[in-house]
N, C-alpha and C positions, 0 to 999 in steps of 0.2 A: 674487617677492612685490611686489604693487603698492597705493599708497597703499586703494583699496577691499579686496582682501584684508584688509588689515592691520585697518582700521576690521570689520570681520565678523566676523574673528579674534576681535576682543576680544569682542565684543556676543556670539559667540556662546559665550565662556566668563563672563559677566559682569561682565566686566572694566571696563564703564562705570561699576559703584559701587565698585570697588576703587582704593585709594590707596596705591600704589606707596611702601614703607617703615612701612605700620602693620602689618604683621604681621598677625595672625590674629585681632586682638583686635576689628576692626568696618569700616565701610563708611562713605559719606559719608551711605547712609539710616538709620544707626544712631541719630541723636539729631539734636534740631533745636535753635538757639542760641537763647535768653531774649534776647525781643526786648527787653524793658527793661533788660536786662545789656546787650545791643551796645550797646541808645541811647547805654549810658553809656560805653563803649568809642569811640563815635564822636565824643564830646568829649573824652576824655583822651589820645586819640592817632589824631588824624583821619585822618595821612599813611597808614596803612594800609587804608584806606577809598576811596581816592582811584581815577579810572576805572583800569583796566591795560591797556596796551600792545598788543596782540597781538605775539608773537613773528612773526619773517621768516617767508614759506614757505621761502624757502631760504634756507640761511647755510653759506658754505664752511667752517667748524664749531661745531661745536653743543659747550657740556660741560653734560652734567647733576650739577646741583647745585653750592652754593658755598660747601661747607665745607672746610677745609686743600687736599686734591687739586686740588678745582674750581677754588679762587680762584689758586693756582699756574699752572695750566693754560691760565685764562683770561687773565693778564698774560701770561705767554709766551709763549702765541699773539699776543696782539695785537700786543706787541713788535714780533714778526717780520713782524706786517704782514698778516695773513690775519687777515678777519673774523669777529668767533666772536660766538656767540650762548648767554649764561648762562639755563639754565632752573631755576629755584626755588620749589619746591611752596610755600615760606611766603611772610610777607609781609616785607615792605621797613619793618621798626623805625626809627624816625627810632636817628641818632646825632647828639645836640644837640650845639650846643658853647654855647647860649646856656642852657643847663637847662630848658628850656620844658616839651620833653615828658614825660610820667608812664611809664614804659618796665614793663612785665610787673614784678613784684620780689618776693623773699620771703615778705616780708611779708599778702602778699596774693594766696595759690592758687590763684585764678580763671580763667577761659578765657583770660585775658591770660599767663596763665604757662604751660599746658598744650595739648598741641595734641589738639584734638577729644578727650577725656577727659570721664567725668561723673563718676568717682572715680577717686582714688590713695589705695595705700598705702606711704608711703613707708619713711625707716630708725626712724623710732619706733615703726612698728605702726599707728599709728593711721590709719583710714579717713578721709579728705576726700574733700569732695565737691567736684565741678568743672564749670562750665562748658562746654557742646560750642560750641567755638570754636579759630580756629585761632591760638592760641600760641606758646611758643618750646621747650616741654621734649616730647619726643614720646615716651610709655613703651610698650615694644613687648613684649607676655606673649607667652612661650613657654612649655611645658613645662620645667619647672625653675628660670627664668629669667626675670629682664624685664632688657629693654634699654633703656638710655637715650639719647637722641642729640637732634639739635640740629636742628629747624626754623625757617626764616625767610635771608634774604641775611646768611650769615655762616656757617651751619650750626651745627656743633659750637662754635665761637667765642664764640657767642651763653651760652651754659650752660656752657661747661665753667669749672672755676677758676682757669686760665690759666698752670699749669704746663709749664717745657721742659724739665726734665730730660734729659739725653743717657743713654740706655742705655753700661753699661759694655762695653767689647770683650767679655768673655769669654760673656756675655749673651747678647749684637748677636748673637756667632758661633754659638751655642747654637740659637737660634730661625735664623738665615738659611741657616746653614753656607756652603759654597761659592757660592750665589747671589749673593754681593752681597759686595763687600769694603768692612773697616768702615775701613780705612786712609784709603780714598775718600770715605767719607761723611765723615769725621771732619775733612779734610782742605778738603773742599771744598762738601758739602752742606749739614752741618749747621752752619756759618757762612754760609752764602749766606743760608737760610732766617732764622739769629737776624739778620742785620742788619737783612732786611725786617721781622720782626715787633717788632722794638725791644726785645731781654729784653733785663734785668736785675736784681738779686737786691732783695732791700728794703733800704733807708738804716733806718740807726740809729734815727733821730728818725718814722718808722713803726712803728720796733718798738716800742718805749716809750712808744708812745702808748697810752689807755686800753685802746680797742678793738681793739688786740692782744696784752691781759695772757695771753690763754689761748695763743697763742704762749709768752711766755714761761716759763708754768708747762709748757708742754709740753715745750721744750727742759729745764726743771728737771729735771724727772720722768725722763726721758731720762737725763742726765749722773748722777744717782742712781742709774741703774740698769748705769753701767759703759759707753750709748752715746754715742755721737759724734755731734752732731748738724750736721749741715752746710748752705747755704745753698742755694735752689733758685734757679733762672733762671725768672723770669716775666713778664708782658706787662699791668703794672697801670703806668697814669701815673700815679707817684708825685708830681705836681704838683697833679692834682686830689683825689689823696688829700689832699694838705695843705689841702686847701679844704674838704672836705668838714670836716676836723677843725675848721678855722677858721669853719666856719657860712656859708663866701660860696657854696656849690652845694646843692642838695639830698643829702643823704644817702644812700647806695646802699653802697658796697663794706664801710663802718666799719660799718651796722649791719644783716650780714649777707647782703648780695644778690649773688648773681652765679647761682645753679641758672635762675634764669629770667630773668635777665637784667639790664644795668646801666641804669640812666636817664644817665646824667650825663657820658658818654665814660671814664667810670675803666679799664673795660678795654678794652684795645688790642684790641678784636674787628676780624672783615678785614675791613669794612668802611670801616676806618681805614686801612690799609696796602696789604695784595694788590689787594684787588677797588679800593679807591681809585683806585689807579695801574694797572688795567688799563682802567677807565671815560676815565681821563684819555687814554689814547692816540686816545682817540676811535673806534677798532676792536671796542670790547667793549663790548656793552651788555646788562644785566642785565634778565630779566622773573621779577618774584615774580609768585604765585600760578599759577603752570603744572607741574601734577603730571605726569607723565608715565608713561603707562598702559601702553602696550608699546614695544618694539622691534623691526626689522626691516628687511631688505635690499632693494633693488630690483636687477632683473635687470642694471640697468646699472652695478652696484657702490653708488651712493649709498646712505645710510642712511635711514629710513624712521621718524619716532620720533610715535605717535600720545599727542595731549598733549588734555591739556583744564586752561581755565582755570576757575578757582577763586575765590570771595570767602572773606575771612576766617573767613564764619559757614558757611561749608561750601556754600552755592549754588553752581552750575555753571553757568557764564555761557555755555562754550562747548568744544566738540570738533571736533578737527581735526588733519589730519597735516602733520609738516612735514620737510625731506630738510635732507641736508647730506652733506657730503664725507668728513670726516672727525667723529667722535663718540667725545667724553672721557666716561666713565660714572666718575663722582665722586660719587653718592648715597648715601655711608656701606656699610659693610659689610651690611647689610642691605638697604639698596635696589636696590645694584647687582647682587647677588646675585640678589636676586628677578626684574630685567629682565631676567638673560642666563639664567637657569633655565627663565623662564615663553618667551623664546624661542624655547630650543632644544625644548622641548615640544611648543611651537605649530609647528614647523618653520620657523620665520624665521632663525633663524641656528641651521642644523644642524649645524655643521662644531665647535662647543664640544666640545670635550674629556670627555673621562669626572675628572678634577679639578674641574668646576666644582660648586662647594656645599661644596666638603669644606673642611680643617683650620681650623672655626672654631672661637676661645675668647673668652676672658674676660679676659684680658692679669691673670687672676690676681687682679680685684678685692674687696676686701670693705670693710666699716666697721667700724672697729674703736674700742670706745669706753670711755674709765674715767671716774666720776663720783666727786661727793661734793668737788669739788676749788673752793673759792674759789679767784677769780681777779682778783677788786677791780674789774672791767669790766661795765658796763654792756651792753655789746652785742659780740659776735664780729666782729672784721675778716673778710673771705672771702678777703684773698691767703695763701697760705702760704710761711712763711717759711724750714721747715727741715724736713728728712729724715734719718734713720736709714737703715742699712742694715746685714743680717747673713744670714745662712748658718742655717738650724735643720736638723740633720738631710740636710745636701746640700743647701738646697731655700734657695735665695735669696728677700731677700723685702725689700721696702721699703716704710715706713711715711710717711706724710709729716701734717705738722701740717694738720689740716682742720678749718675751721667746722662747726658744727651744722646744717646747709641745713633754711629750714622756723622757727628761733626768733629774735623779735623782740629777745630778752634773753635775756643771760650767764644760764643755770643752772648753771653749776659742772659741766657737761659738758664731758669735754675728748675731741674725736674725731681720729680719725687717719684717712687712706685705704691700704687696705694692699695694696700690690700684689706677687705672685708671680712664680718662673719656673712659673708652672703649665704642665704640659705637656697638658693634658686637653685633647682636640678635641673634636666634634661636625662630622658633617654635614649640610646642609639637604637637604630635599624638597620637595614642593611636594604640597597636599591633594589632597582630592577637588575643592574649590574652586578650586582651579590657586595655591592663597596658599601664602606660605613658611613651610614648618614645620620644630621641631626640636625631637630632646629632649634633655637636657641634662643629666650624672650629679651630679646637686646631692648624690651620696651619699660619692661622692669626698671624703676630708677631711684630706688632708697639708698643702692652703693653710689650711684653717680651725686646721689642729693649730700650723701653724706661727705664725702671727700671732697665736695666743691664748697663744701657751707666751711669745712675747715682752713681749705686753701686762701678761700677768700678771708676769714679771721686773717691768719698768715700776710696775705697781701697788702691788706688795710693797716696794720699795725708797720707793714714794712714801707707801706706806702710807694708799691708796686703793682702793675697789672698782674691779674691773672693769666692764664692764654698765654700764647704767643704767635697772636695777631698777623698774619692772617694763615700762617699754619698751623698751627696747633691750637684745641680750645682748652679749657682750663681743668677738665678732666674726661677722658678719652676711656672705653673700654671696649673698644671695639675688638680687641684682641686677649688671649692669655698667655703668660708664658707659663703657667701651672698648672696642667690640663690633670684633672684628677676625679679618678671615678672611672665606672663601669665594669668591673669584679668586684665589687663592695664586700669587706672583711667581716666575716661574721654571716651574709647571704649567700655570697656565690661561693667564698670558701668557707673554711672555719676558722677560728679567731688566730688562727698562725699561719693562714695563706694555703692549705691544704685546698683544692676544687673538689666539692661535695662529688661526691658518685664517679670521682677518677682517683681510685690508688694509684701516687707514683705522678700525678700531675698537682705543679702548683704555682701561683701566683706570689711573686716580691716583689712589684713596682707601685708606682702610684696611682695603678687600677684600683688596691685597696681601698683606697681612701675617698670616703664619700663626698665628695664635692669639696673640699675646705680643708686645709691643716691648720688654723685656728688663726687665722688674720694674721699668718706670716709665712715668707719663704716657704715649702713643702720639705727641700731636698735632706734634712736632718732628719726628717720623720717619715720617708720611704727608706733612707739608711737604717734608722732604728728598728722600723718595724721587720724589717727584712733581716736583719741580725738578730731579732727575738723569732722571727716564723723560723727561719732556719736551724738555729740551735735547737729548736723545740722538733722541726723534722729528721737532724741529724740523730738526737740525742733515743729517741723515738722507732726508730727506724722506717721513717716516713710515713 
């Protein structure tokens, strides 16, 4: 395979309008941006406007994308001294430390918060409409399903609510079994990862603050019902929290924003941390807006990754191939997914396995929600504070305190994120369009039976509904925000993310992980695992 092949390849399955990690739902000719919406987009956050880079033609390696995997990937390469080259389908979000910029936020569901979308339906029902522009919340329809996941230099960091929960051993060993021992993780990776990311649980004088009464009703309501609620590991600077409450920063995390993102550095996204100190070495340099359309080998072993860049409003500035040595594929479970499926179809990389596409799930998520609950708060904080955890039926399950994502003000809804040992898989395919497809058994209902049998304990002791009548019902999973699977660690690679029958290619996202990181958050356990494959490929010589 040589850089013209590869370029033909795509054009001639249509791969020029296709964008690597939307799924099936549309194309870059699908909708065009409201120019009087960008204008205004180009005052309130111009750094994303700004010309882009072109990427190397060559770089001794390349990692696609820089959410948890990437950004790991990309410091530990540099570290070691080998040039790498970050490619990032979104844009480059200012992270102020002076509050200047106006950052995507809650409040306001516009192309600034969604990536290329002209509607969502989120957890209330209700239909919004949205701007075709490239955002930071990216929802990917599937059959049974919509994914959520994180576009722009940071990836999932960017949207997620900035939970680290450590899966429990008995869990960990459940989902990995003999792949991976949790002794090791426990011991060594997943402290490696919390010291770079900075977790720690929330200070008192956060919790008692206004905008996290619904926190505290939530831990009530709990402890009434016979649970135990305990503290979570998070990545919010509880310093500019204190600002925000004190009036010296703009507002963002206290009244309700993190799904699309923070304005004001409140959370520790990687752009603060990982990718920080991989920039800093001087070896890693990052280029937003480079979606990357295929993949593929040249005869002489290097890798082959035909990319085209992007403006935020979805124009195509430019297509072109570019090589490298070695290639980290860190695009989320579904992007990377798509790159090594639509490969091996195309014959660019034949040699993938009969595992790749398979054991993907849902890491067991839903929304689980009870209303009717004053809470003397004005608006919802977005860190959460505290988690439950219990057994219904054999079938572990963990609840954790969650914001209302989407309200400017306290309605006396109090929501939880509920997460499963769900064991339910799916595998992908790819269409008639060569795009990734899946169907997904949304009829399955031992995670819905389990977190609603809880809620209702919860509700009954608090002597509140469930639900929130007539939008929301009392536990929803028609969505994920932890989409995980389909390079499974141990099948498609080897137990350090290595892809069988490609020297020099590998896998560090939460492709690894087989459906579930143990009935909590993932993003602690794509960081670890990704700083245990890596050191093991550095130290190795890949």
């Amino acid at each position: 395979m040589d850089r013209r092949t590869l370029l033909k390849t795509a054009a001639a399955a249509g791969l020029g309008a296709a964008i690597v990690g939307t799924g099936p739902a549309g194309t870059a000719s699908a909708a065009t941006a409201n120019p009087f919406k960008v204008a205004k987009y180009r005052i309130l956050v111009p750094e994303i406007f700004a010309d882009l880079a072109d990427a190397p033609a060559y770089s001794p390696a390349v990692v696609i994308g820089s959410g948890f995997g990437g950004a790991v990937a990309a410091l530990r390469l540099a570290q070691a001294g080998i040039k790498t080259t970050v490619l990032e389908r979104g844009s480059r979000w200012p992270v102020p430390t002076n509050n200047r910029a106006i950052f995507a936020n809650d409040t306001v569901p516009d192309g600034r918060a969604f990536w290329r979308q002209t509607s969502f339906t989120g957890l209330t029902g209700l239909k919004v409409s949205s701007d075709y522009f490239g955002g930071v919340l990216d929802v990917v329809k599937f059959n049974g399903i919509q994914v959520w996941q994180g576009v722009g230099v940071g990836g999932g960091s960017l949207v997620y609510t900035g939970a680290h929960p450590i899966p429990q051993q008995a869990y960990f060993e459940h989902v990995f079994g003999a792949t991976l021992a949790y002794a090791e993780m426990a011991a060594t990776w997943f402290p490696k990862t919390a010291a770079v990311l900075g977790t720690s649980t929330m200070p008192d004088d956060i919790y008692n603050s206004k905008p996290y009464a619904h926190s505290r009703v939530w831990d009530e309501q709990a402890r009434k019902a016979g649970c135990s609620p305990s503290k979570i590991e998070g990545i919010w600077d509880w310093d500019v929290m204190r600002k925000e409450l004190a009036g010296k920063v703009r507002k963002s995390a206290t009244v309700s924003e993190s799904n699309y993102g923070n304005a004001n550095g409140v959370k520790k996204v990687l752009g603060l941390n990982y990718l920080k100190l991989a920039e800093a070495t001087g070896k890693a340099t990052i280029y937003p807006g480079h979606e990357v359309l295929d993949i593929g080998r040249e005869a002489s072993g290097r890798y082959l990754i035909n990319v085209r860049k992007v403006s935020p409003t979805g124009k195509v500035l430019s297509t072109r191939t570019i090589t490298c040595d070695r290639l980290v594929l860190a695009a989320g479970s579904i992007g990377t997914t798509e790159l090594l499926m639509r490969a091996r179809a195309a014959g660019q990389l034949p040699n993938l396995n009969e595992h790749l596409g398979t054991g993907w799930g849902t890491n067991g998520d839903a929304a689980v929600v009870r209303s009717w609950t004053g809470t003397g708060g004005l608006t919802q904080g977005a860190a959460s504070r505290s988690k439950i955890t219990d057994v219904v039926d054999g079938l572990p399950i963990t609840m954790e305190n969650w914001f209302v994502p989407g309200l400017p003000l306290d309605l006396g809804i109090i929501g939880s994120l509920g997460m499963t040992l769900d064991d339910r898989r799916a595998d992908f395919r790819l269409n008639s369009s060569g795009r990734l497809a899946l169907d997904w058994r949304a009829d399955q209902t031992d995670s819905i039976d389990a977190l609603a049998r809880v809620n209702a304990k919860i509700a009954s002791a608090a002597k509140v509904p469930t639900g929130a009548w007539p939008f929301a019902k009392s536990v929803n999973d028609f969505f994920t925000a932890h989409p995980l699977g389909g390079a499974v660690l141990g099948k498609v690679t080897d137990s350090y993310g290595r892809v069988q029958g490609h020297p020099g290619l590998y896998v560090l996202d939460s492709a690894l992980i087989p459906g579930n990181s143990g009935a909590v958050n993932p993003a602690i356990t794509i960081a670890a695992l990704a700083e245990r494959g890596i050191a093991n490929i550095i130290a190795n010589g890949g």
